[in-house]
Structures are given as C-alpha cells and as structure tokens.
N, C-alpha and C positions, 0 to 999 in steps of 0.2 A: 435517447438515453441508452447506452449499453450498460449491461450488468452482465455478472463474470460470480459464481461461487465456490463453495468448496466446504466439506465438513473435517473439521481439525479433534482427534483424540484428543485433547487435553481439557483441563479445567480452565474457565473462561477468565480467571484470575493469570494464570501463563498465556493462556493468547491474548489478553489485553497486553499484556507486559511486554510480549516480544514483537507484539505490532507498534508499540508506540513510543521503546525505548533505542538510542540512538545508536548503542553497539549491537544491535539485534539486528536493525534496520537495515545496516549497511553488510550483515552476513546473508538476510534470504532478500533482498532489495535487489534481483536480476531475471531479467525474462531466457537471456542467450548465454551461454558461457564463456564467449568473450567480453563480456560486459561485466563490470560491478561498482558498485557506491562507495569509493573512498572516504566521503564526508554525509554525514548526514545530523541536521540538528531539529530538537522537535519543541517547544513550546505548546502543550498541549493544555490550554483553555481556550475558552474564546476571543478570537482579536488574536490570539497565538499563532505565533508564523514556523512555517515546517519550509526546508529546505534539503532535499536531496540530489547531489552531486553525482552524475551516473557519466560515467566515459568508459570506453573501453579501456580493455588492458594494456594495448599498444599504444592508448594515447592520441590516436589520429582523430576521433571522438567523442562528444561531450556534452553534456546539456544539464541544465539545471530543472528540478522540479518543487514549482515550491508556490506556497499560497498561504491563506490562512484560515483557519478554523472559523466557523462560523456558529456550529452547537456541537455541545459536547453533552453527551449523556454516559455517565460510567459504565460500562461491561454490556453498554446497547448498540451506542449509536454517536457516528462522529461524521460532522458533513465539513463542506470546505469549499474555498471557493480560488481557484489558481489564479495564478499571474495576470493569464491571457483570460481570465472572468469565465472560464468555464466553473461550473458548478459539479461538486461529486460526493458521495457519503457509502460510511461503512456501517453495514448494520450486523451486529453479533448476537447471536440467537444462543442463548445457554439452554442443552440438554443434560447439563449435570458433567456426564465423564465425554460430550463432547460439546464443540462449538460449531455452529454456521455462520460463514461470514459471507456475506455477500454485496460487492462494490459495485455500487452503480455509478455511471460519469457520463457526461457530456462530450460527445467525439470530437477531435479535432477535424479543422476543414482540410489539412492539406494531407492528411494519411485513409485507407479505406478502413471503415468500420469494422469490418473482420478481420484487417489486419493489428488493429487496436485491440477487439476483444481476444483475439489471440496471446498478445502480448501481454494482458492484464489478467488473464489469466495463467497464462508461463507462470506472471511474479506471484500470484495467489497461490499458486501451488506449490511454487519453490517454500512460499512461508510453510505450509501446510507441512510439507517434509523436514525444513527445520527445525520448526514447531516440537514436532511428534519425535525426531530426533534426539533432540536437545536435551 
C-alpha cells in the first residue's frame, strides 16, 4: 500500500466539497502540467461510480480513472475500489481551520512505486494549492 499526504488550510466542509465535486475535480485533478481532466463525474455513495478523464493537452494521451465507492463516511473517510480491483481510501482529519488528507492505494504492476507515490502526490498537492487558493 502507498499513501501520499498533505495538510490543506481550509475548513473540512470546502475540502470535502472540492474533492468530491465534478468542476473542482477536473481544475486541481493533475500531477504534470501537460496533463489535465476534461471530464470528470462523481456519484458519491456507496456502489457510486467516479470516473475521471485525464489526457494530455495535445491529445496524444489518455486514460480513464474510475471505480466505485465502496464506504463513505462524511468529512472522514472514502474508500474505493478501481476497475482493475485495486483497492484505495481517503481519510480527512479535521483540525478545525485545517484539514489532513491522506490517500492510501494499491500500486499498480506495471509502473514503479515511487514513481506512483510521486505522482499521487503531484495531484494531492496541486488540490492543496487549489484548495487554499480558491
């Protein structure tokens, strides 16, 4: 299992909101800055399916990310389970005037683990700055 964190200024009420609403998603939803999420849709209960569209800007590249919910706990904790049956969950820590989020996942076989925690961390923090921007 990797896990990746990060602690976000805001009320846990706005980083619920902008993690799990679909025009958020697709503004801090990028590790590289040729990359970004044209489409992104969220169904967020349980048995609820999340789908995010990530290609590059030029087009040459594309992949879909998407699974479904498997528990949802408000303003704690939301786990999931992908396409390819990896398992992953986010757990949100409320300190009041900030948030800890921290994602843990199942690596894939064909990419190196550091190279994954790298990247999952890029998008953890690009939220963070969004986040705290917004």
């Amino acid at each position: 299992m990797i896990s990746v964190a990060v602690i976000i200024k805001a009320p846990i009420e706005k980083v619920w909101d902008f993690w799990i609403t679909p025009k958020h998603i697709q503004n801090w939803n990028i590790a590289f800055e040729e990359w970004h999420t044209p489409y992104a849709e969220n169904d967020l209960k349980e048995n609820g399916k999340f789908k995010y569209v990530m290609t590059t800007k030029s087009k040459t590249e594309s992949f879909d990310f998407e699974g479904i919910y498997t528990k949802i706990e408000k303003f704690q904790l939301i786990e999931y389970k992908l396409s390819d049956d990896r398992i992953g969950s986010i757990c949100f820590e409320n300190f009041g005037d900030s948030v800890k989020l921290t994602e843990y996942f199942e690596p894939n076989k064909t990419d190196s683990e550091s190279m994954q925690k790298q990247w999952c961390q890029d998008v953890i923090d690009n939220f963070k700055k969004y986040t705290e921007e917004f």
